[in-house]
N, C-alpha and C positions, 0 to 999 in steps of 0.2 A: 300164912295164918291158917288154923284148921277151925271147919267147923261142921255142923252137925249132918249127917246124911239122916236122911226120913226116912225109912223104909214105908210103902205101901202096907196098908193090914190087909189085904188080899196074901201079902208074902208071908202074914204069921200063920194062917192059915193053910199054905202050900207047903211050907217047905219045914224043915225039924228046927232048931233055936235062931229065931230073925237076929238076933246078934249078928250073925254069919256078915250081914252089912259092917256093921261095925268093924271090924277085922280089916277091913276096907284101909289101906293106907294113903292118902291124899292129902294135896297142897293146893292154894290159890292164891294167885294175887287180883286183888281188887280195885275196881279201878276206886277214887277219888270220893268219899260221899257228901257231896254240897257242888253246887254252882250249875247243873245242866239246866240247859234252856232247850225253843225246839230246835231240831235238827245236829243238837250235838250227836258225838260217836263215844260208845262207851266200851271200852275193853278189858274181856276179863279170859284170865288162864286159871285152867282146872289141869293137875296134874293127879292122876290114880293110879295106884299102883296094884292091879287084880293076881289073885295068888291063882295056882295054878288050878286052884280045886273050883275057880270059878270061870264062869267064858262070857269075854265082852260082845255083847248085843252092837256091832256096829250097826244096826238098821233102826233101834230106836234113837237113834241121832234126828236132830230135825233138818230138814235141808232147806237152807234160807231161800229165798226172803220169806221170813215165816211172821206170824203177828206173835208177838212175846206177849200177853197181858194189855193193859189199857193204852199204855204213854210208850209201851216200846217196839221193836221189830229188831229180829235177828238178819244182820243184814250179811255176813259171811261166819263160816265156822270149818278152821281147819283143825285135821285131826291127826297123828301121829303116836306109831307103838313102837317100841321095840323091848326086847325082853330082857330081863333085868332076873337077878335070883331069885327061885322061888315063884316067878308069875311074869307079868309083861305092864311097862310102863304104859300109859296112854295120854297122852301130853292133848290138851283141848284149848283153842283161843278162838273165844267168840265177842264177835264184835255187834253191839247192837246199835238201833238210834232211836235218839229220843222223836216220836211222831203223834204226841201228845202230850199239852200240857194241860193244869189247873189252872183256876183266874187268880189263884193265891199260889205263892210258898207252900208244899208240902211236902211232907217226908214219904215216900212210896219206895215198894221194895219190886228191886226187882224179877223178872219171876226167874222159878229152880229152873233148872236144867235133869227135863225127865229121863234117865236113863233102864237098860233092863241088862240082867246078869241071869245069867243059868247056872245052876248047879244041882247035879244028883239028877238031871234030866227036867228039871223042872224051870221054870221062867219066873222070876219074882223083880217088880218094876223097883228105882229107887229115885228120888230126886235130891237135886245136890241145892238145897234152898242160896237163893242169893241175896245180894247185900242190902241195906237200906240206903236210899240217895236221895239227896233234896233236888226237886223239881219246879220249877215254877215261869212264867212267861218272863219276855223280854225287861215289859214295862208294868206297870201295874193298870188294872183294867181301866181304871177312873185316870189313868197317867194322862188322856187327851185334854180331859178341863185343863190342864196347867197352860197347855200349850197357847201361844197367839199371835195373831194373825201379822201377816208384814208388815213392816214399817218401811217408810219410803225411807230411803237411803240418804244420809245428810250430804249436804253438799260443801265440799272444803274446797276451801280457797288456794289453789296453786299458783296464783299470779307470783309470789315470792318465790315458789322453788323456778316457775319458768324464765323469770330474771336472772336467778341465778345462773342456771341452768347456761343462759344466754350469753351471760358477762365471761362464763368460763370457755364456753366454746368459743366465743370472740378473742380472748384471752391466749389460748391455744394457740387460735388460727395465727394472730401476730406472731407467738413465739415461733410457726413456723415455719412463717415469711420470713424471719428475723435468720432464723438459721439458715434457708436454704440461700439467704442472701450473701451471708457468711460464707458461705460456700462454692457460689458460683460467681456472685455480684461482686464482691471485694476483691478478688484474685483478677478478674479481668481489669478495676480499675487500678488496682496495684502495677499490673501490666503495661496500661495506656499510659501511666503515668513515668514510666521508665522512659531515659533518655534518649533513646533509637526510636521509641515509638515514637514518642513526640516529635522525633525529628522527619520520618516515616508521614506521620499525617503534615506537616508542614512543606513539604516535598510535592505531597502529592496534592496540597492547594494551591501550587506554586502553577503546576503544569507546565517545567519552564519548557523552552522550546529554540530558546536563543542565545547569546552568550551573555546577554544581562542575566539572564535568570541562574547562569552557573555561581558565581560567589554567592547571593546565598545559599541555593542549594550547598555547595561546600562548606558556607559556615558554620550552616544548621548541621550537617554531619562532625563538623571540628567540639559544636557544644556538646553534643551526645559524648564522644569522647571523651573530652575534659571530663565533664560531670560524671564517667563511667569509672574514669582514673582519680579521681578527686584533687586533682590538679592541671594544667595545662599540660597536654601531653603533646611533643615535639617528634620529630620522628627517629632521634636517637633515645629516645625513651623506649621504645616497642618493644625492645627485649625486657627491659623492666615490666611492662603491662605485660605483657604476655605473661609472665612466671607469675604476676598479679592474677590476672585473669585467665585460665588457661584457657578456656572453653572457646576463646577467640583464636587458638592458634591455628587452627583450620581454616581458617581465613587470613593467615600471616602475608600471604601472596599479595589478595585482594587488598587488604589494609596497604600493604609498601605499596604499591600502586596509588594507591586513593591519595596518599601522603606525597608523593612525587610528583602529581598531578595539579596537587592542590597549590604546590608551593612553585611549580612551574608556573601556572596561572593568575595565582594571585601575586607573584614577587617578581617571577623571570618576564612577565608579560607575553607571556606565550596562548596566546588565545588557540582553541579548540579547530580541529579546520571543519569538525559537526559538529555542534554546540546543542544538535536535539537529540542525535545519538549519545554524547556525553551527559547530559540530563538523565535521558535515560537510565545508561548506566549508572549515574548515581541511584536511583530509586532502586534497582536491586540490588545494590551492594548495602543500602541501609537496610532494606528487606531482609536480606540477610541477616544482617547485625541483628536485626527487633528480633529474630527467629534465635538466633544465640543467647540474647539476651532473654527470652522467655524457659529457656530451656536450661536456663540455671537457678 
């Protein structure tokens, strides 16, 4: 936007036709005019273009922090030339702040920017007037009557979210009792309830240690079987279980054994000539078995 340079009347009187200002070719951009409060920052760029018949006074520059007028201060101002046809550009951006205001909205301008130019040997001042900006306080002077005083804070009733609150974390906790049960609890009694186990802890209530206590011990291993084969299993069956269950053939030895033993004992009447070592070994040949059978 352009607008009007002032020349000083001290300059009509120094120098031959004060138009010579006019000639002046210049731009600005302005800041904004409405809304500063205190302590806003207001920026403005002055661009001049000085012909060669004239010589810029960099010394009437002002050098911040300087007091602008009533409401403002020049709080930095950089300044830059380079030469352009015919004369040299001078690029100006100065930044003020507002450090006073009125108890009202007012329109106030803010001030020129006094510069000086030589020509013909002589010194004639000019200032570049600045824009008009509305200023005014925060609040308005009388804004404090509005204001009043605290009010105690009311008091709400939580008892219904802390219920809730309660019922859902109770709610939680079950589900994740319920799962970790799922997870750990049901696999083991799924396990216990397998038919080597069962047989396993019945063995091992037994404590036999004599030859009464071998038939059942051998029974209770004969029902893990059956129940494992889902039929009475003989000991011409074993190749059949096995391809049934293969995970027992690692024990195909231990098994013909157990089967020859059993049928020697209980049919041949060949009683054990240690009947607490043969106990024995039954309890780890069922141990076994529970170990196979967990591991399928």
């Amino acid at each position: 936007m352009r607008r009007r340079i002032v020349a000083a009347a001290l300059a009509a009187a120094c120098l031959g036709p004060p138009a010579r200002a006019a000639e002046l070719g210049w731009r600005s951009e302005e800041p904004r005019p409405y809304g500063y409060v205190l302590g806003d920052l207001i920026e403005r760029r002055l661009v001049l273009d000085v012909p060669d018949s004239e010589q810029w006074l960099e010394s009437s520059l002002p050098t911040p922090p300087a007091r602008a007028g009533r409401y403002f201060e020049l709080r930095r101002l950089s300044h830059a030339a380079q030469p352009i046809d015919g004369g040299t550009r001078h690029d100006l951006r100065l930044i003020y702040q507002v450090i006073g205001v009125p108890a009202q909205i007012r329109i106030v301008e803010l001030p020129g920017l006094p510069l000086k130019l030589s020509a013909a040997g002589r010194e004639y001042p000019l200032t570049i007037a600045g824009p008009q900006l509305s200023i005014g306080p925060v609040s308005p002077d009388d804004g404090l009557d509005a204001l009043q005083g605290d009010v105690p804070a009311q008091r709400i009733d939580t008892g219904a979210a802390r219920r809730q609150s309660l019922f859902a974390a109770a709610l939680a906790l079950l589900l994740t009792a319920l799962e970790a049960a799922r997870r750990t609890l049901l696999p083991r009694l799924r396990a216990a309830a397998r038919p080597f186990a069962a047989a396993l802890r019945q063995l091992r209530r037994m404590r036999g240690s004599t030859a009464a206590d071998l038939a059942p011990a051998l029974a209770a291993i004969h029902r893990a079987f059956n129940a494992t084969a889902g039929e009475t299993l003989l000991p011409g069956a074993l190749p059949a279980f096995f391809a049934a269950h293969p995970a027992y053939r690692r024990l195909d030895a231990d098994i013909g054994a157990f089967f020859a033993r059993s049928r020697a004992h209980l049919f041949g009447g060949e009683p054990p000539i240690d009947a607490a070592q043969a106990c024995a070994e039954l309890l780890v040949l069922c141990r076994r078995l529970r170990d196979v059978e967990r591991s399928r």
